[in-house]
Structures are given as structure tokens and as C-alpha cells.
C-alpha positions in Angstrom: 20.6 -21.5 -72.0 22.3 -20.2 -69.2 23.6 -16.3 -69.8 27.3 -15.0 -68.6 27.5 -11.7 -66.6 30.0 -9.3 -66.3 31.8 -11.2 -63.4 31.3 -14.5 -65.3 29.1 -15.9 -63.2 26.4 -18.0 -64.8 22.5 -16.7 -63.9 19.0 -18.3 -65.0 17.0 -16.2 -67.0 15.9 -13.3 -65.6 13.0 -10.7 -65.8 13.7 -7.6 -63.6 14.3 -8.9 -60.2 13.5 -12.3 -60.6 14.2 -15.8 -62.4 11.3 -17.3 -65.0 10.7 -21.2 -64.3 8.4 -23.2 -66.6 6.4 -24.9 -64.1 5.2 -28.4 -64.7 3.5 -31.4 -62.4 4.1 -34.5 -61.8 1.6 -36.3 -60.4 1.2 -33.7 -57.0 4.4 -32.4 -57.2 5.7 -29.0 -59.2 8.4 -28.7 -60.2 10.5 -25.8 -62.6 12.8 -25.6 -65.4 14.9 -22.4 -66.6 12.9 -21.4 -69.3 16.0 -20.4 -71.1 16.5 -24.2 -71.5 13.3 -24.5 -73.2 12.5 -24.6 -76.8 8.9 -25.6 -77.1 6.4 -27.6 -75.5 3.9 -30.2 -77.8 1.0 -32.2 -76.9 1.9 -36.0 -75.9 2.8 -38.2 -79.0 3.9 -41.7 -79.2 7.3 -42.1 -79.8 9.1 -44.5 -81.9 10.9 -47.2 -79.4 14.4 -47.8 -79.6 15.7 -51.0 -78.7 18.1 -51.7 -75.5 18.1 -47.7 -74.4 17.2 -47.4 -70.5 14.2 -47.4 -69.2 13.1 -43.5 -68.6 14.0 -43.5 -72.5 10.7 -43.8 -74.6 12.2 -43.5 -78.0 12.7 -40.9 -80.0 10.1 -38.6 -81.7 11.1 -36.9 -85.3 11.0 -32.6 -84.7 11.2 -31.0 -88.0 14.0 -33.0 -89.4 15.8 -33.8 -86.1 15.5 -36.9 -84.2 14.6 -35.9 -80.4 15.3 -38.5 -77.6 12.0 -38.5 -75.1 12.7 -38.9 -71.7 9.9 -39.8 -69.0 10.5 -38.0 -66.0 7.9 -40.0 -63.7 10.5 -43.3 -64.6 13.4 -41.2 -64.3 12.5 -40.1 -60.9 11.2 -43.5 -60.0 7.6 -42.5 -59.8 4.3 -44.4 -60.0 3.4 -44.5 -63.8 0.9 -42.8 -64.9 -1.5 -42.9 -68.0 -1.1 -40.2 -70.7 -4.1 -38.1 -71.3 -4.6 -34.5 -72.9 -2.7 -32.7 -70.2 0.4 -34.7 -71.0 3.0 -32.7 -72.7 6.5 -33.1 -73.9 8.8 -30.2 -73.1 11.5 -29.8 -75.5 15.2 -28.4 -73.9 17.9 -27.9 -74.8 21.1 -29.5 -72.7 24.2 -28.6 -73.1 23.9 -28.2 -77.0 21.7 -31.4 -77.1 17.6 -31.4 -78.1 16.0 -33.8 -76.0 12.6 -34.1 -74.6 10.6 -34.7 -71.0 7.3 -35.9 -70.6 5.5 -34.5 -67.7 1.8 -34.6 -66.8 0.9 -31.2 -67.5 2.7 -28.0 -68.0 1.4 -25.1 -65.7 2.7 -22.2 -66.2 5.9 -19.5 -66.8 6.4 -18.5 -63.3 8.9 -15.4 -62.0 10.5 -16.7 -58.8 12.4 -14.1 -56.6 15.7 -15.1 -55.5 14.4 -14.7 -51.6 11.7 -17.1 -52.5 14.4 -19.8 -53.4 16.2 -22.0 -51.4 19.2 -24.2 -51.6 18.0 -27.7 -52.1 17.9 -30.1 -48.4 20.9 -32.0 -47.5 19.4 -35.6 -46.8 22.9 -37.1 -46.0 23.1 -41.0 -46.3 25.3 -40.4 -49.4 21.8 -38.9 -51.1 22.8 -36.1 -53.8 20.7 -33.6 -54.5 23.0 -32.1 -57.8 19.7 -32.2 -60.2 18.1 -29.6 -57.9 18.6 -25.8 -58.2 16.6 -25.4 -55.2 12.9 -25.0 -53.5 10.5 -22.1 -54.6 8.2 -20.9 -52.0 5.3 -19.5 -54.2 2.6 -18.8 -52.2 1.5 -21.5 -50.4 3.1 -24.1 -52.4 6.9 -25.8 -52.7 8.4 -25.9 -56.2 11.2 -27.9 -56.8 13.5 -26.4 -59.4 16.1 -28.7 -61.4 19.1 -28.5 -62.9 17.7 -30.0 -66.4 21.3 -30.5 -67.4 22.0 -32.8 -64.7 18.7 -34.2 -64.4 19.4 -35.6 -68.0 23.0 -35.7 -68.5 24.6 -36.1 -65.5 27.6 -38.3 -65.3 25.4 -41.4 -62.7 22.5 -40.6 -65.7 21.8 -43.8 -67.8 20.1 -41.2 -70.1 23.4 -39.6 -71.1 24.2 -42.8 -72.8 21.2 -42.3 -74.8 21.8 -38.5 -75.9 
């Protein structure tokens, strides 16, 4: 969960002089999440399939009493499938008051990103939006592409809203 300041300005969690990102892959891609927005992260288990929900929707797992929509972010971002083995997690978040979960293909690591190592996110033009992204990490030698979770799974063009 985003935090206010002073000035009202929202701000990404924050330790000392520099954002924390949970850093995950998908297939050789990294990518980062505020880690405010995250509330756990579980081992892959099947889900329980609900009918007619779109297709980056797995089904919902059962969390302790709540029922937890799983998203797939390799068929959300249109991305080869992959099989599920032991490094495939589910990352719980929370969105805009809303549990839901991600599966990626392996969680890496809580990473603190300076702001002078982030970028805006690329304008591609041809009507592309880039909204999900926060922007691109330079960590070493290495690109991370940070979302907005929020949009990424509840944006207004997201068939997964319908499903939250």
C-alpha cells in the first residue's frame, strides 16, 4: 500500500534513500512490485477453475478463509506458457483493497532501487500504453521492469477487473 507524505504526494515504500521492489522472473525477464503491495508469497498450488472468467484467470485458491482470484502473469502479458515447477510461486497483493494473486516463475529477491537508478517507462507510440509500468531499474548490469500492480490487474482495458 502506497503511503501519503506531507505534500500528499503518493511514494512506494521506502528504506532510507531508496524504494524496495520484490523482484520476480518471468521467463528471462525481471520484473518488480512495491513491496508495500505485497502480503505473502506461497509455493504454486492448483487452483480451483471458475467457469467463463478470462483467460490469465486460473481460478481461485482458498487463503485462510478468503477466496483469492489467481492471476497468471505469463497469459496476462501474452507470454509463452510455461510449465510450473518448484520455483513457481504465487505472490499475494493487495490492489486497491482487493486480495488477489500472480503467479510468476520464481520470486528473486527484496531489492532497494534508488530513485536515480529508475526510469520513466519508454514511449513506443503506435497508440501502445505503457500505464502498468512504474518504470525501468538499472541494477547493475540488468533492466528491471517495475509495474504498477494496480493497473496491471485492475486497470479499466483489464479483463481481470471483471474477475476481482
Amino acid at each position: 500500500m502506497t503511503t501519503n507524505n506531507e505534500t500528499g504526494a503518493l511514494q512506494m515504500g521506502t528504506s532510507a534513500d531508496a524504494f524496495q521492489f520484490l523482484t520476480f522472473s518471468l521467463g528471462e525477464e525481471e520484473y518488480g512490485i512495491d513491496i508495500l503491495k505485497v502480503q505473502e508469497i506461497k509455493g504454486y498450488m492448483p487452483t480451483t477453475r471458475i467457469p467463463n472468467s478470462p483467460q490469465e484467470v486460473c481460478g481461485v485458491l482458498n487463503l485462510r478463509g478468503a477466496i483469492v482470484p489467481i492471476v497468471d502473469l505469463r497469459r496476462k502479458f501474452h507470454l509463452e506458457p510455461a510449465e510450473y515447477d518448484q520455483f513457481t510461486c504465487i505472490v499475494v497483493v493487495v490492489v486497491q483493497e482487493k486480495v488477489m494473486g500472480i503467479i510468476v516463475d520464481s520470486v528473486s529477491e527484496v531489492m532497494n532501487i534508488a530513485p536515480s537508478d529508475i526510469q520513466p517507462p519508454p514511449n513506443f507510440g503506435y497508440g501502445t500504453t505503457t500505464s502498468a509500468l512504474r518504470g525501468m531499474a538499472r541494477v547493475n548490469e540488468k533492466l528491471i521492469i517495475l509495474l504498477d500492480i494496480d493497473t496491471v490487474l485492475l486497470g479499466e482495458n483489464s479483463a481481470t477487473a471483471i474477475a476481482a
